[in-house]
C-alpha positions, 0 to 999 in steps of 0.5 A: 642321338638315340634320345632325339630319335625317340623324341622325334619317334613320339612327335611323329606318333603324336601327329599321326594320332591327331591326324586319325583323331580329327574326323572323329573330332569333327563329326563328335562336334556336329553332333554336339552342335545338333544336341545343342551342347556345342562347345564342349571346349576352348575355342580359339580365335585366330587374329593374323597381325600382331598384338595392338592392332585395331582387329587384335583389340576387335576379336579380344572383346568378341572373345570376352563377350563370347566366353561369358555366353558360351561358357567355354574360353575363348582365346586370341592367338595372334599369328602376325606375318606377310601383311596378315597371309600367314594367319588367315593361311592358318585359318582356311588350314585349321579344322573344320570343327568350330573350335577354330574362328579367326578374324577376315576383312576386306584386306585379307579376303579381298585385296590380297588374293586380288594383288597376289598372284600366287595367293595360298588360299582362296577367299571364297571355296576356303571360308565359312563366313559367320558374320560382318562384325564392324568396320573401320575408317581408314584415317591418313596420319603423317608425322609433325616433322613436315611443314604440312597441317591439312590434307591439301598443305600435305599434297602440296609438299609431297609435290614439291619434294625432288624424291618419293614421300615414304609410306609406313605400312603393315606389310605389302599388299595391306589396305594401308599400302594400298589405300596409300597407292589409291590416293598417290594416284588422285593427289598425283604424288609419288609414294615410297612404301616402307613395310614394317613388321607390326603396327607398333614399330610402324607407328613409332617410325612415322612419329620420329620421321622415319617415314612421311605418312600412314594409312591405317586404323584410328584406333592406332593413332588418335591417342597420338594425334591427342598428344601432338605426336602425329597429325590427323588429315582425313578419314575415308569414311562417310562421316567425321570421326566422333570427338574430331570434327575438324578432320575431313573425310576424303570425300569432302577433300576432293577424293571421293574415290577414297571413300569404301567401307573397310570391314572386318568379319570373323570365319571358320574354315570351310566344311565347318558343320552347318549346326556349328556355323549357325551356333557360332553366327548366332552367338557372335549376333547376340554379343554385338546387340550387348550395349557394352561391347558395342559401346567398347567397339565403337571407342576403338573406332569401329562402327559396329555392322552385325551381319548374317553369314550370307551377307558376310559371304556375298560382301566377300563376293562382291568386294573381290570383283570390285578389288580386282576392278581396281587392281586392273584400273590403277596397275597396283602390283605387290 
């Protein structure tokens, strides 16, 4: 007994110690930024879903690219749970140094606070945004195990069922449960959501049948598709997917509504010094203009953007009103 109290003694020292230190970090860090010596240590990147997903791979090419010109590591940690809550949660509570990045996006910072009501964070005061980094079509997958090949044959079936078609997601209130809710409402099907813990398990649920359909990333699934696995419908970007030209955009299916730009951007947390945010801006900009990390980017199905940290922050802006439009509009509830 008297060996845990002292070990819960040193851990509460310990806290306490970091606690005091931290202003101190801070303030060691602007200065640093100012010199332009920052970083003087790793830094980390915070990616709120699991390991595999589409923004695990983005931020792990950022980081490789990022260590090599700022000659410090760069890590991913990887902080999965509640649809990407609990990592992005983690972000806005991190300290305002600049040795904490983490990965934000369109879900994260403008679908769920829209859909939550009890958000733990706020998507503007709680955020410095450093850049828009890419986007990524969210594609339309279902299993091979129904009688459906193509978008329409795919309304056709889910209309006819007596009961629900069961929708896999990442989590409630991800863009997936909520682009399937979207398009539920124009095709006029009833959907099921069936929330999975990661994109792994989901995957393999859909490809056995477990469930009916998925919205999510292409990088998740066209080795699949490739494979006879799964079975691509549409994707909602503005084009076809490079290398499937047989795949519709929503748009061009009758469903134009479908069609908004899926982002995902990298931030600090707010009160990060502004010599540091500029570093870090300056530097992710630079890593994006690499004709090989665009070129890895984009075989991982994204389109690479590259913004400046007021663009990033007036796209947040906007795309919180626009998403609570939409909410109010559909009736869409977590």
């Amino acid at each position: 007994m008297q060996a845990q109290l002292n070990c819960t003694r040193r851990q509460v020292l310990k806290d306490i110690s970091l606690i005091v230190l931290a202003p101190a970090a801070s303030a060691a860090s602007a200065a640093a930024a100012a010199d332009g010596k920052f970083p003087l240590r790793p830094i980390r990147i915070i990616v709120p879903f699991a390991p595999g997903a589409s923004t695990d791979f983005l931020a792990r090419v950022i980081a490789d690219r990022l260590a090599l010109q700022m000659e410090q590591p760069v890590t991913v940690e990887n902080r999965p749970g509640a649809g990407g809550i609990m990592g992005t949660q983690q972000l806005a509570r991190s300290a305002s140094d600049g040795y904490t990045i983490g990965i934000c996006s369109l879900a994260t910072l403008a679908m769920v606070p829209t859909t939550l009501k009890d958000a733990p964070y706020d998507s503007v005061r709680d955020f410095a945004p450093l850049s828009a980094v890419a986007s990524n079509d969210m594609v339309l997958a279902t299993t091979p195990h129904i009688p459906a090949t193509t978008l329409r044959e795919f309304v056709a079936w889910a209309s006819a069922q007596q009961s629900a078609a069961f929708l896999g997601t990442q989590g409630a209130g991800t863009s997936g449960h909520f682009a399937g809710f979207m398009f539920g409402k124009a095709a006029k099907i009833r959907f099921e959501p069936v929330h999975y813990k990661n994109v792994g398990e989901l995957i393999t649920g859909v490809m056995a049948g477990d469930v009916h359909a998925y919205f999510g990333a292409p990088s998740t699934v066209l080795s699949h598709v490739s494979s006879g696995k799964l079975r691509l419908l549409a994707t909602n970007g503005s084009s076809r997917l490079p290398g499937h030209p047989n795949v519709p955009t929503f748009g061009e299916a009758g469903f134009p509504d479908m069609q908004y730009l899926n982002w995902v951007g990298l931030a600090a947390p707010s009160k990060t010094p502004p010599e540091v945010l500029a570093k870090l801006s300056a530097e992710i900009l630079k890593a994006l203009s690499v004709p090989q990390v665009r070129a890895r980017l984009e075989e991982g199905g994204f389109r690479v953007i590259g913004s400046r940290p007021e663009e990033l922050s007036n796209l947040i802006r906007n795309d919180v009103a626009f998403w609570t439009d939409i909410v109010k509009t559909t009736g869409f509830k977590v």
